[in-house]
N, CA, C and O atoms as a DFTB+ gen file, in Angstrom:
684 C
 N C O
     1  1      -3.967      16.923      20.139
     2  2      -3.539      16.032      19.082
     3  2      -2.670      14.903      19.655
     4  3      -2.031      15.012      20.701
     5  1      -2.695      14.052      19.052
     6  2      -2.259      12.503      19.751
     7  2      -0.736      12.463      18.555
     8  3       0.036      11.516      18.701
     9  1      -0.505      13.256      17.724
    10  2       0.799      13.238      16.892
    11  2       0.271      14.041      15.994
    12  3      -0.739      14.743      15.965
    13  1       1.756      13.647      14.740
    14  2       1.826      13.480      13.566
    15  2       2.025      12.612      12.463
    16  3       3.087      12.037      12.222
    17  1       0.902      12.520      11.746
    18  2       1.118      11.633      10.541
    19  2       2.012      12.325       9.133
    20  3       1.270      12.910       8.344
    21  1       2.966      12.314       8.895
    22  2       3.787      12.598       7.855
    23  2       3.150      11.819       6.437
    24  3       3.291      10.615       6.649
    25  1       2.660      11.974       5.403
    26  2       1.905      11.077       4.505
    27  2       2.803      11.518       3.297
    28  3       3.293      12.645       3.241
    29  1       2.963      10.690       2.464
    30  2       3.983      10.587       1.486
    31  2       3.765      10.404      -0.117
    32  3       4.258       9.405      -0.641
    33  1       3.370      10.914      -0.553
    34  2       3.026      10.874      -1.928
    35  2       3.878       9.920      -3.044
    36  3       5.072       9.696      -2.842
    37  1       3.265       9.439      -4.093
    38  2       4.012       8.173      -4.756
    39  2       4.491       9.610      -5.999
    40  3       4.103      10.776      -6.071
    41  1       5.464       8.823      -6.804
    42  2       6.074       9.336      -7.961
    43  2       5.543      10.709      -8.810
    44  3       6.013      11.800      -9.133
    45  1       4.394      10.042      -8.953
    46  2       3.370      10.437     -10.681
    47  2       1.914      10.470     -10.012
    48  3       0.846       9.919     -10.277
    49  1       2.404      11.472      -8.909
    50  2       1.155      11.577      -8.041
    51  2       1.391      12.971      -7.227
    52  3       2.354      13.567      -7.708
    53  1       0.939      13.494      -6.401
    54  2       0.788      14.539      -5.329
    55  2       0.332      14.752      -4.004
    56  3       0.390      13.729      -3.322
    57  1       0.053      15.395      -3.632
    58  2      -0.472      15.597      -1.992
    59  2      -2.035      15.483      -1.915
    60  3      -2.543      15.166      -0.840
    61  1      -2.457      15.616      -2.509
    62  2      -4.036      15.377      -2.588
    63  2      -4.408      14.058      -3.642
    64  3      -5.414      13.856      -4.322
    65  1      -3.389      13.408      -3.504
    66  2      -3.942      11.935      -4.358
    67  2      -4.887      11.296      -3.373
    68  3      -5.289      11.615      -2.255
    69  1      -5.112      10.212      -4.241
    70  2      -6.425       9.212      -3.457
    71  2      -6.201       8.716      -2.074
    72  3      -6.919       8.863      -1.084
    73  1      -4.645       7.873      -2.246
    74  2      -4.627       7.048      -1.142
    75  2      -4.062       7.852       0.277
    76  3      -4.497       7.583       1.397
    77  1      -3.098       8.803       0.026
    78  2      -2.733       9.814       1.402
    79  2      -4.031      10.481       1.447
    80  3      -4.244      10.641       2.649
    81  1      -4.962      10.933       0.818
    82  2      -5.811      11.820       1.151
    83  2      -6.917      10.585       2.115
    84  3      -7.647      11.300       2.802
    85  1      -7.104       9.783       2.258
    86  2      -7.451       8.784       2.123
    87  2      -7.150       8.654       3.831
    88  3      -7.966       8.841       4.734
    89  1      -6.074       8.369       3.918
    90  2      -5.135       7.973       4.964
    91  2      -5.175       9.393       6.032
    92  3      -5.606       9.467       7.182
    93  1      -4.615      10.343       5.252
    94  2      -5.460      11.754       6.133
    95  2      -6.851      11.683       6.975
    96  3      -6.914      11.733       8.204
    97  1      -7.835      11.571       6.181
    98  2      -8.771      11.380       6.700
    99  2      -8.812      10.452       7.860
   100  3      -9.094      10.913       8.966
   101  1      -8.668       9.736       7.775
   102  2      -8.561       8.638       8.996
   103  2      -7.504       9.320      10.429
   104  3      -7.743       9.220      11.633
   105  1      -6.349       9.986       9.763
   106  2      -5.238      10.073      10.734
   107  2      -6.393      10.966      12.147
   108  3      -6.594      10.700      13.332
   109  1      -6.923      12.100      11.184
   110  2      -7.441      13.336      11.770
   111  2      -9.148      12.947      12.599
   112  3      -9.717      13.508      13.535
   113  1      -9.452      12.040      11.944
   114  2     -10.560      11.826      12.557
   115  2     -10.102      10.675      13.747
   116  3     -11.053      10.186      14.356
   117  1      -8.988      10.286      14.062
   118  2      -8.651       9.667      15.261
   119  2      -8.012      10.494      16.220
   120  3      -7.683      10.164      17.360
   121  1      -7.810      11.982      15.475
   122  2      -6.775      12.888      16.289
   123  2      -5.845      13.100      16.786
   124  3      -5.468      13.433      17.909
   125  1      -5.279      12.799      15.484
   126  2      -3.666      13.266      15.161
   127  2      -3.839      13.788      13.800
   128  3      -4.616      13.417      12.920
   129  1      -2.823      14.870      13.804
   130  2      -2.573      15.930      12.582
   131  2      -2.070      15.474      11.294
   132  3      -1.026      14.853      11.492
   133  1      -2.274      15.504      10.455
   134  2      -1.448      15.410       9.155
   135  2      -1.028      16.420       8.330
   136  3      -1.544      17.521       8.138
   137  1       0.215      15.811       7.744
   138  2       0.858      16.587       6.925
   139  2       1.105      15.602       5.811
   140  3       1.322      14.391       5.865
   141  1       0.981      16.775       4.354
   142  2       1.506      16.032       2.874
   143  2       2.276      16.661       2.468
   144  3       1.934      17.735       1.974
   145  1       3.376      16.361       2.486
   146  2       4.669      17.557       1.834
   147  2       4.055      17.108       0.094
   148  3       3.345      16.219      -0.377
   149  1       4.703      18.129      -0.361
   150  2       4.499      18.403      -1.584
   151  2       6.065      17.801      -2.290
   152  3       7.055      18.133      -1.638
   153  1       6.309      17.003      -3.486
   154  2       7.464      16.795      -3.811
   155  2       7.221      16.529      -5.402
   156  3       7.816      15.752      -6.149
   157  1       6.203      17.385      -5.660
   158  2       6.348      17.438      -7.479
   159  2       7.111      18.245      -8.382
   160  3       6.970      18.162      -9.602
   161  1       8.062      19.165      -7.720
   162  2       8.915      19.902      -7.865
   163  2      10.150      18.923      -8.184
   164  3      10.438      18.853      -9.379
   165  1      10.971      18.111      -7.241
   166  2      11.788      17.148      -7.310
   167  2      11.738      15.646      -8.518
   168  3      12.583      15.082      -9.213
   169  1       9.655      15.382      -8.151
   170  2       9.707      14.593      -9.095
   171  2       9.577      15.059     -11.060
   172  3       9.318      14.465     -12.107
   173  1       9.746      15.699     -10.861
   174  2       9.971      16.232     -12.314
   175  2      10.972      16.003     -12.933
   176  3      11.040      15.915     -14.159
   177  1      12.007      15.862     -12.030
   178  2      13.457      15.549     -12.690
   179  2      13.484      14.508     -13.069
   180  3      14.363      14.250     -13.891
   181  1      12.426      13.294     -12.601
   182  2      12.749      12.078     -12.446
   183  2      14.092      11.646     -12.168
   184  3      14.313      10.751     -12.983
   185  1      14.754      11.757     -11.693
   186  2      16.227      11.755     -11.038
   187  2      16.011      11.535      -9.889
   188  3      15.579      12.343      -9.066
   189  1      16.433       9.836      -9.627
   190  2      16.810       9.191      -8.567
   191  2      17.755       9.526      -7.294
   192  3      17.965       8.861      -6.280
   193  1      18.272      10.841      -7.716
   194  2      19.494      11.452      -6.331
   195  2      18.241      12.239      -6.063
   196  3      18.478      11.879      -4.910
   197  1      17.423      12.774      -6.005
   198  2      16.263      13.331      -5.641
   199  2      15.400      12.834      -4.225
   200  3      14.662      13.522      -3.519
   201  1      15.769      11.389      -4.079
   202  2      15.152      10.593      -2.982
   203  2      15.947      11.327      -1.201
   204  3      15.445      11.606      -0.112
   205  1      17.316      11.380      -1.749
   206  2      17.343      12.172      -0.404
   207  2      17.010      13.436       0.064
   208  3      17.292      13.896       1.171
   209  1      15.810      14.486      -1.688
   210  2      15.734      15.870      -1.296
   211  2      14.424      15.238      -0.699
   212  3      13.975      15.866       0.260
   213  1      13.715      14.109      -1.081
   214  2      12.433      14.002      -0.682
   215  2      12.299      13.502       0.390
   216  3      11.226      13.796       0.917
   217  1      13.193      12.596       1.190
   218  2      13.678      12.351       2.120
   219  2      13.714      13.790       3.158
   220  3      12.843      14.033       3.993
   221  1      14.957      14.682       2.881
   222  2      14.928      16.039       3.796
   223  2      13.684      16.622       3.990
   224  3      13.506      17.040       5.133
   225  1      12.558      16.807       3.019
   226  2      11.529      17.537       3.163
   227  2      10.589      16.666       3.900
   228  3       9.871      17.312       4.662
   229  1      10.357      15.248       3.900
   230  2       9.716      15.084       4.834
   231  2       9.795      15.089       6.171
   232  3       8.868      15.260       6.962
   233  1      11.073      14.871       6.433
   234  2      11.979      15.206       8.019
   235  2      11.240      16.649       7.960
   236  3      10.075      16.658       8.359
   237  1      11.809      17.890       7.497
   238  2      11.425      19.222       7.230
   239  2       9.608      19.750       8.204
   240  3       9.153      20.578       8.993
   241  1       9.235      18.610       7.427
   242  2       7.607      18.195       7.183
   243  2       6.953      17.744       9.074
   244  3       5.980      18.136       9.719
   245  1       7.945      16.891       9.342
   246  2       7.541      16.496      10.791
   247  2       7.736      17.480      11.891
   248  3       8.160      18.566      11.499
   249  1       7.467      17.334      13.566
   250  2       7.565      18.408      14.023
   251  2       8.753      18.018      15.140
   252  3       8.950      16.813      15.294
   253  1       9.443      18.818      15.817
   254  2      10.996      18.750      16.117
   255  2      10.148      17.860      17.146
   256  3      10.596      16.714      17.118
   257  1       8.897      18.005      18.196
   258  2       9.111      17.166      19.028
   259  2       7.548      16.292      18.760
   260  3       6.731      16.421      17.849
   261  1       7.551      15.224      20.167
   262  2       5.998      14.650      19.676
   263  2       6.055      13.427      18.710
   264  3       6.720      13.168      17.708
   265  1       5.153      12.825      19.370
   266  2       4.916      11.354      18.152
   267  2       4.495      11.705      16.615
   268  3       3.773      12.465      15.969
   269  1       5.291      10.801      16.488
   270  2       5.043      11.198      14.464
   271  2       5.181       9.391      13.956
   272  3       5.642       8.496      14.663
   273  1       4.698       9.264      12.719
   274  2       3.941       8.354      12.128
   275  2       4.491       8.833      11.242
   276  3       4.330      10.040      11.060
   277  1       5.514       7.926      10.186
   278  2       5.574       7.882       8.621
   279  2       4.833       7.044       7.714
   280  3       4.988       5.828       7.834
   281  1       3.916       7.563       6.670
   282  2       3.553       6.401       5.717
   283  2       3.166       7.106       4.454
   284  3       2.805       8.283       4.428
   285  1       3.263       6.311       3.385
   286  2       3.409       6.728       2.235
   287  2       2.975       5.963       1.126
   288  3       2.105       5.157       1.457
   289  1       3.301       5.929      -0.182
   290  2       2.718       5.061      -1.369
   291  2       4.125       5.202      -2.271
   292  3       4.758       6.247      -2.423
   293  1       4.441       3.942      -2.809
   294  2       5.135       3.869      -3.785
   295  2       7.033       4.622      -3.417
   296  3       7.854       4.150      -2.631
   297  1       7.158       5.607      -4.128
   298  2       8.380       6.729      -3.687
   299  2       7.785       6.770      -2.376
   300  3       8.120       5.864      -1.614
   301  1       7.060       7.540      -2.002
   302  2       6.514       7.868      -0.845
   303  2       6.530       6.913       0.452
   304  3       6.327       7.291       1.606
   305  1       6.860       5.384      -0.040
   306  2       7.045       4.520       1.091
   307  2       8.340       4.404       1.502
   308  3       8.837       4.049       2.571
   309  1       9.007       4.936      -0.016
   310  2      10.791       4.862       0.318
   311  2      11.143       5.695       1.271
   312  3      11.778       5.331       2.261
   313  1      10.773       6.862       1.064
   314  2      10.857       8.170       1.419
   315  2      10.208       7.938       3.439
   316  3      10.918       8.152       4.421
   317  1       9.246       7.631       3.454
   318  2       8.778       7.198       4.932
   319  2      10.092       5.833       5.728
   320  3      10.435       5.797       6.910
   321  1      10.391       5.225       5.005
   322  2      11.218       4.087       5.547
   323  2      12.372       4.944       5.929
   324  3      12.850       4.741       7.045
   325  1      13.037       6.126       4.977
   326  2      14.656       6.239       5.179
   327  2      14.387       7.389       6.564
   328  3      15.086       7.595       7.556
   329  1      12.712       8.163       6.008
   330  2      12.661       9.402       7.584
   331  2      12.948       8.577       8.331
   332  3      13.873       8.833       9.101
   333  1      12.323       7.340       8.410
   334  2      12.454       6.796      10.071
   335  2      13.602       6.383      10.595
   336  3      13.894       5.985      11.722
   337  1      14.276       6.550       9.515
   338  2      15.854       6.223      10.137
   339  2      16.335       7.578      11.081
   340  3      16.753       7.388      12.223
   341  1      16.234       9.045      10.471
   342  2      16.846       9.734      10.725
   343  2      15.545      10.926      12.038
   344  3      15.904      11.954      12.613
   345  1      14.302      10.354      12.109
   346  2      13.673      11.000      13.550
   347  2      12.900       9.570      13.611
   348  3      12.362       8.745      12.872
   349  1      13.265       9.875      15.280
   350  2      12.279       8.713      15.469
   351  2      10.531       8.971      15.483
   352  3       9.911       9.993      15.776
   353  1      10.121       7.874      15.130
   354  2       8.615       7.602      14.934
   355  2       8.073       6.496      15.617
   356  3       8.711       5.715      16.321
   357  1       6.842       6.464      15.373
   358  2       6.074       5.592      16.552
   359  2       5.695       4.126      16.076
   360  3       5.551       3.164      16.830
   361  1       5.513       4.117      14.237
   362  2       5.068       3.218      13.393
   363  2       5.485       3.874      11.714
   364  3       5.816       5.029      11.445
   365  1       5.356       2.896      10.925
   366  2       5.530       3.825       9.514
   367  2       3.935       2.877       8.507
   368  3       3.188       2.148       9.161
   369  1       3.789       3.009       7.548
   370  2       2.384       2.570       6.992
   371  2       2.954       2.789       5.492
   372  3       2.792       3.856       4.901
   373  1       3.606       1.734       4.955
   374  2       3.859       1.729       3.463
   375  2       2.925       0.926       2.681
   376  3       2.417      -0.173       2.902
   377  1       2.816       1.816       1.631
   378  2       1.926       0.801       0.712
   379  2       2.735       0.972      -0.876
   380  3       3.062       2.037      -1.399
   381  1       2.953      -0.577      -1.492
   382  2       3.711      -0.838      -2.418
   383  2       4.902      -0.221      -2.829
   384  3       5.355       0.406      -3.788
   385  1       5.252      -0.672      -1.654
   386  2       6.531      -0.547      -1.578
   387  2       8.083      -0.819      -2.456
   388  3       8.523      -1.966      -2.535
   389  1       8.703       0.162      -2.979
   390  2       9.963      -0.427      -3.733
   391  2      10.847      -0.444      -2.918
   392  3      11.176       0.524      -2.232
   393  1      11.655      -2.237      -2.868
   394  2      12.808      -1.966      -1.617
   395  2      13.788      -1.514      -2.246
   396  3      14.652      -1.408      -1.376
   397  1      14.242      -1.158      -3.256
   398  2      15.042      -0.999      -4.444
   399  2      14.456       0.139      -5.738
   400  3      13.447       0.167      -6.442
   401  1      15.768       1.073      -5.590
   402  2      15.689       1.868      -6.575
   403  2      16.587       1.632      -8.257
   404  3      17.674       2.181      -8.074
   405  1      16.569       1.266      -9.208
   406  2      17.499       1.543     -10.064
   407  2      18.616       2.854      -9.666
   408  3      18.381       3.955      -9.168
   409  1      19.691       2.333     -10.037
   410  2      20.819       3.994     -10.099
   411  2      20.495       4.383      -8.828
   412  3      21.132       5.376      -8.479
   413  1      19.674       3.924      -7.949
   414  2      20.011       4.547      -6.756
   415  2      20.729       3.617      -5.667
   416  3      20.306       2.619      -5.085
   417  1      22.318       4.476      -5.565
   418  2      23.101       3.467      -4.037
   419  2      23.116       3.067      -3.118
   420  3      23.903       2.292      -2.574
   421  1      22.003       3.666      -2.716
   422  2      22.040       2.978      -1.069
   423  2      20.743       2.315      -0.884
   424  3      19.600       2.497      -1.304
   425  1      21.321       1.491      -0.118
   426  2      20.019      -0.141       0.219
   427  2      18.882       0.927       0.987
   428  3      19.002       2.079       1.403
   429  1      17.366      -0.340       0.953
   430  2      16.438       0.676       1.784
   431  2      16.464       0.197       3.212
   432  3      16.652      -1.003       3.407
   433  1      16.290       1.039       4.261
   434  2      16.101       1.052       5.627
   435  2      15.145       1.338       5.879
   436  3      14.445       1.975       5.093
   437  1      14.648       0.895       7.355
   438  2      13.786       1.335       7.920
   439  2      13.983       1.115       9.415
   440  3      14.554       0.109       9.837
   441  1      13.300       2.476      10.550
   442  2      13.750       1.584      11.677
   443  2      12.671       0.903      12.048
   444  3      11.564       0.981      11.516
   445  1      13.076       0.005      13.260
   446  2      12.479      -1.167      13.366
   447  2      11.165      -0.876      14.688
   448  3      11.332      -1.079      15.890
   449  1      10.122      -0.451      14.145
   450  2       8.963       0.152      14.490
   451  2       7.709      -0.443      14.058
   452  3       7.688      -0.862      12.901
   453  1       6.548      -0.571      14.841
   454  2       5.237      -0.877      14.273
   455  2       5.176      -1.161      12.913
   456  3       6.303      -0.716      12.699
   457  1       4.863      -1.473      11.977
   458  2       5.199      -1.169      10.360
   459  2       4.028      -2.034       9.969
   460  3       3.832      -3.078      10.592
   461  1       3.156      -1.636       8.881
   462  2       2.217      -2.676       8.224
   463  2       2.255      -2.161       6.771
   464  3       2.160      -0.974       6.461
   465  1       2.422      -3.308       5.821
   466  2       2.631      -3.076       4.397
   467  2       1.536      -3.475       3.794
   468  3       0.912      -4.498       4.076
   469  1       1.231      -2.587       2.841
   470  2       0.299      -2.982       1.811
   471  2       0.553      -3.213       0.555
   472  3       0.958      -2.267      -0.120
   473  1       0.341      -4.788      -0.186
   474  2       1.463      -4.486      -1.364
   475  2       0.222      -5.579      -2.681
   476  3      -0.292      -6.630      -2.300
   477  1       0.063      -5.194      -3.668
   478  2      -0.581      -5.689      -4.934
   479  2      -0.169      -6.812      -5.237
   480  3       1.045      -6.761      -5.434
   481  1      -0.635      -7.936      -5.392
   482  2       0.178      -9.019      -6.200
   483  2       0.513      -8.809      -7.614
   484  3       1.250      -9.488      -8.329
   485  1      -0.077      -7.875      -7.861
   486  2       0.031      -7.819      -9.478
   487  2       0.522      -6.717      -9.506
   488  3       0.206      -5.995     -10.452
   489  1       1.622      -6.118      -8.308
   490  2       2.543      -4.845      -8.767
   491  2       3.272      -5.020      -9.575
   492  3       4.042      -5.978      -9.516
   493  1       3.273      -4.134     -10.624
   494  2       3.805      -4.257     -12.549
   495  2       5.645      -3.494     -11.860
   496  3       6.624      -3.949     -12.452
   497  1       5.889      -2.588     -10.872
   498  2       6.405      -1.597     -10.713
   499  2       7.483      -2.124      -9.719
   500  3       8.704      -2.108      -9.877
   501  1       6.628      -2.686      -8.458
   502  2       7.885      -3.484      -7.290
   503  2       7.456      -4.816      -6.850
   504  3       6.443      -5.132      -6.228
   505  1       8.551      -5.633      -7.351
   506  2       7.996      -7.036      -7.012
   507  2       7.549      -7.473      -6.116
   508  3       8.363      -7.449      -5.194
   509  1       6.308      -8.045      -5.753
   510  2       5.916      -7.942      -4.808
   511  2       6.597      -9.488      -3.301
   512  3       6.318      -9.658      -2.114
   513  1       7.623     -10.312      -4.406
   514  2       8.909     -10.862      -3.449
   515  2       9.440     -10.188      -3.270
   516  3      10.183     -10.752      -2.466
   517  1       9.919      -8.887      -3.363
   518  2      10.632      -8.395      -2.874
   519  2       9.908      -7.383      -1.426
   520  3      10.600      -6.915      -0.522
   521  1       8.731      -7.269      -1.514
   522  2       8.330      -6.852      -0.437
   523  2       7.664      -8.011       0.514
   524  3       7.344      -7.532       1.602
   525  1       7.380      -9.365       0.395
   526  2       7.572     -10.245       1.179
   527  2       8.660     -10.349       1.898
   528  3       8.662     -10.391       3.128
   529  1       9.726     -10.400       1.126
   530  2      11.191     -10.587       1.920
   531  2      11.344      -9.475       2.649
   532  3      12.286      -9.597       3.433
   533  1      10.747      -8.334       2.717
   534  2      11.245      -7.307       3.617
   535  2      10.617      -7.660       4.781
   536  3      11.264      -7.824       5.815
   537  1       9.030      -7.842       4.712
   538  2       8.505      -7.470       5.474
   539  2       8.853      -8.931       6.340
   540  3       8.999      -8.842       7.559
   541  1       8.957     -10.035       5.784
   542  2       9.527     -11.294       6.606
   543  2      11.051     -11.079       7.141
   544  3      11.517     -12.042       7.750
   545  1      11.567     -10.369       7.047
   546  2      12.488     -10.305       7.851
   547  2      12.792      -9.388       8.714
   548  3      13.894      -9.414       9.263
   549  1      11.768      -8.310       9.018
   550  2      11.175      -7.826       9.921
   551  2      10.415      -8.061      11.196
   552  3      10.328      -7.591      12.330
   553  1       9.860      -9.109      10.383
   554  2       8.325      -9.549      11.297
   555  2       7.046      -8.747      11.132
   556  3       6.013      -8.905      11.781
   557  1       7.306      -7.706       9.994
   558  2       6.293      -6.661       9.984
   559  2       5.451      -7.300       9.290
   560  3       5.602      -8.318       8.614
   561  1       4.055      -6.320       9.583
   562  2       2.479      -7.068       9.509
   563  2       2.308      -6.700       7.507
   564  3       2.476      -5.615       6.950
   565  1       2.040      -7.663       7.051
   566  2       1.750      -7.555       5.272
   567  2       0.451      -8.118       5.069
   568  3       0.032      -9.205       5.467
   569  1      -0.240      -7.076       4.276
   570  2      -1.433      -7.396       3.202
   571  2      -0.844      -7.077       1.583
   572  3      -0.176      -6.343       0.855
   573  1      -1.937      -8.621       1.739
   574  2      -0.939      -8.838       0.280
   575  2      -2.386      -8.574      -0.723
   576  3      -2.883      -9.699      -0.768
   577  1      -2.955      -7.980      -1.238
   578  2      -4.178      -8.172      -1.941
   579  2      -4.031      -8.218      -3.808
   580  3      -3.026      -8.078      -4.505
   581  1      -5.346      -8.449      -4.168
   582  2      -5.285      -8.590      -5.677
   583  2      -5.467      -7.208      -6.311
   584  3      -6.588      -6.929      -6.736
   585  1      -4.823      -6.630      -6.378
   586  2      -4.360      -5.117      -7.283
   587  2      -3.130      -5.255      -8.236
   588  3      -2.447      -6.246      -8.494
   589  1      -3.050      -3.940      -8.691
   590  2      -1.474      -3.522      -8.829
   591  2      -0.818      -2.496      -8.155
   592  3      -1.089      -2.161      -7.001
   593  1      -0.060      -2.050      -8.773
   594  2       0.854      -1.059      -8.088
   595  2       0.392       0.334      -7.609
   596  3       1.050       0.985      -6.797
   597  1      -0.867       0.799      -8.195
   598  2      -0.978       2.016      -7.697
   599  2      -3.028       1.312      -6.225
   600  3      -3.920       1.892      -5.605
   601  1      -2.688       0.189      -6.438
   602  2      -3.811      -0.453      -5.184
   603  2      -5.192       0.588      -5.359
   604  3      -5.644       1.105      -4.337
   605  1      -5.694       0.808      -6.400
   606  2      -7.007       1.312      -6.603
   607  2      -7.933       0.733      -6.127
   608  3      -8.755       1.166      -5.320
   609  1      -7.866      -0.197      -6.554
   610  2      -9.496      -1.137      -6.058
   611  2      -9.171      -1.300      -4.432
   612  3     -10.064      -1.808      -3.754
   613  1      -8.144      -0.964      -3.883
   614  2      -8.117      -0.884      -2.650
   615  2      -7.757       0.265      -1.533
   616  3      -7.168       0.280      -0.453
   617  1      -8.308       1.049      -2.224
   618  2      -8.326       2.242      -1.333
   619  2      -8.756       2.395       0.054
   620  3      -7.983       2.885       0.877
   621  1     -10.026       1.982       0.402
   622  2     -10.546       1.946       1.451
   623  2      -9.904       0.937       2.737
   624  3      -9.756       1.088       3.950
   625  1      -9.590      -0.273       1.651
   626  2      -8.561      -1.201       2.582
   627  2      -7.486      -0.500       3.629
   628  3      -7.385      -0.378       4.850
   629  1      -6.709      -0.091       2.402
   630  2      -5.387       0.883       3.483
   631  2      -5.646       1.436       3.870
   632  3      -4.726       1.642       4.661
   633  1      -7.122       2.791       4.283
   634  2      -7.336       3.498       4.751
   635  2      -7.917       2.687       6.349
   636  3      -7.930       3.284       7.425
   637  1      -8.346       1.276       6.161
   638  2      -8.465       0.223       7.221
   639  2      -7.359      -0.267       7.924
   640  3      -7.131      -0.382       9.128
   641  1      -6.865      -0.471       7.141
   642  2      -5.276      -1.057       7.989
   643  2      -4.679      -0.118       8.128
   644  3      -3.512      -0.488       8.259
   645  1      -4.739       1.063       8.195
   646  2      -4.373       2.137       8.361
   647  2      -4.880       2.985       9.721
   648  3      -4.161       3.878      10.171
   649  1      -5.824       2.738      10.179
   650  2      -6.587       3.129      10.977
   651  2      -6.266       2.053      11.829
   652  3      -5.499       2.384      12.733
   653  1      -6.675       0.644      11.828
   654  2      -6.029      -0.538      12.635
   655  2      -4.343      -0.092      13.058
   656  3      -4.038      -0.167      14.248
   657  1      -3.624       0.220      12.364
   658  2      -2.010       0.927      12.916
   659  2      -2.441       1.737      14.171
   660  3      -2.337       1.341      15.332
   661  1      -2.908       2.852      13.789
   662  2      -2.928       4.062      14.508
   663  2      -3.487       3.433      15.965
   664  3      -2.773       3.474      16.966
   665  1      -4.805       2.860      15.982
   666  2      -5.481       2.032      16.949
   667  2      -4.377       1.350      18.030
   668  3      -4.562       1.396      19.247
   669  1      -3.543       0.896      17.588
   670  2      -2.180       0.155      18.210
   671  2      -1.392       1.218      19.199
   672  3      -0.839       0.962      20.269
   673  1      -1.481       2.203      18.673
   674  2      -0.524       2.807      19.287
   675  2      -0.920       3.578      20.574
   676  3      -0.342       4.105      21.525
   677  1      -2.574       3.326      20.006
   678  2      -3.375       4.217      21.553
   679  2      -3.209       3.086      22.773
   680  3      -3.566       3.312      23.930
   681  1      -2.624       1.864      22.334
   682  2      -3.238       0.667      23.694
   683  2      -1.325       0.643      24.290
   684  3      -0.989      -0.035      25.261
């Protein structure tokens, strides 16, 4: 195995949703492992102090040693940005991204790694200036396409630019 992909589930979603399952596929058929923590337990509360249990479990989720890859959807991109603060990783792969939580205190991070965003123009959920401005002051790589927030009609896309990430890291 060439790593781990840590894959991150959005809000009002699970481990076998479209777009991580999606993204799985790709990780494993390039050969590296994936993992989907499960965090529908937490999201039930809908309670925003919850981001750092979902946060711990994906750390939890990765393996103590070895290249690892965070990426995620929605919560799930938050949740991939703050792991990478606390183990290092090789790249992270967010798609519609919120840089900003309501009621939640602390700003979003990420460390400063490979990173390619995928974000809807017509996200109803996170503005999608606000994920320009992240990713421009990064330098990180952004697709900006015509969706919304949960990027249906573009599934296969991220599972492309997704695969284009991973590709990077073999050269």
């Amino acid at each position: 195995m060439k790593g781990t992909v840590i894959l991150s589930h959005g809000l009002e979603s699970g481990p076998h949703a479209t777009k991580v399952s999606a993204l799985a596929a790709v990780a494993e058929a390039l050969g590296w492992a994936s993992v989907r923590p499960d965090y529908r337990d937490l999201d039930a509360t809908r309670d925003p102090r919850m981001i750092a249990a979902r946060t711990a479990r994906a750390l939890e989720a990765a393996p103590a040693e070895g290249r690892v890859v965070f990426g995620g959807s929605s919560m799930g991109a938050l949740v991939s940005g703050f792991a990478s603060l606390e183990r290092r990783c090789e790249a992270l792969f967010l798609m519609a991204l919120p840089v900003g939580i309501p009621k939640y205190p602390v700003a979003f991070e990420a460390a400063r790694v490979p990173t390619t965003l995928v974000h809807g123009w017509h996200d109803e959920l996170c503005p999608v200036d606000a994920a320009i401005a992240f990713a421009r002051s990064r330098g990180d790589t952004l697709h900006l396409v015509d969706d919304d927030h949960r990027l249906t009609a573009h599934v296969d896309y991220c599972a492309e630019a997704f695969r284009r990430l991973l590709l990077v890291l073999e050269t």
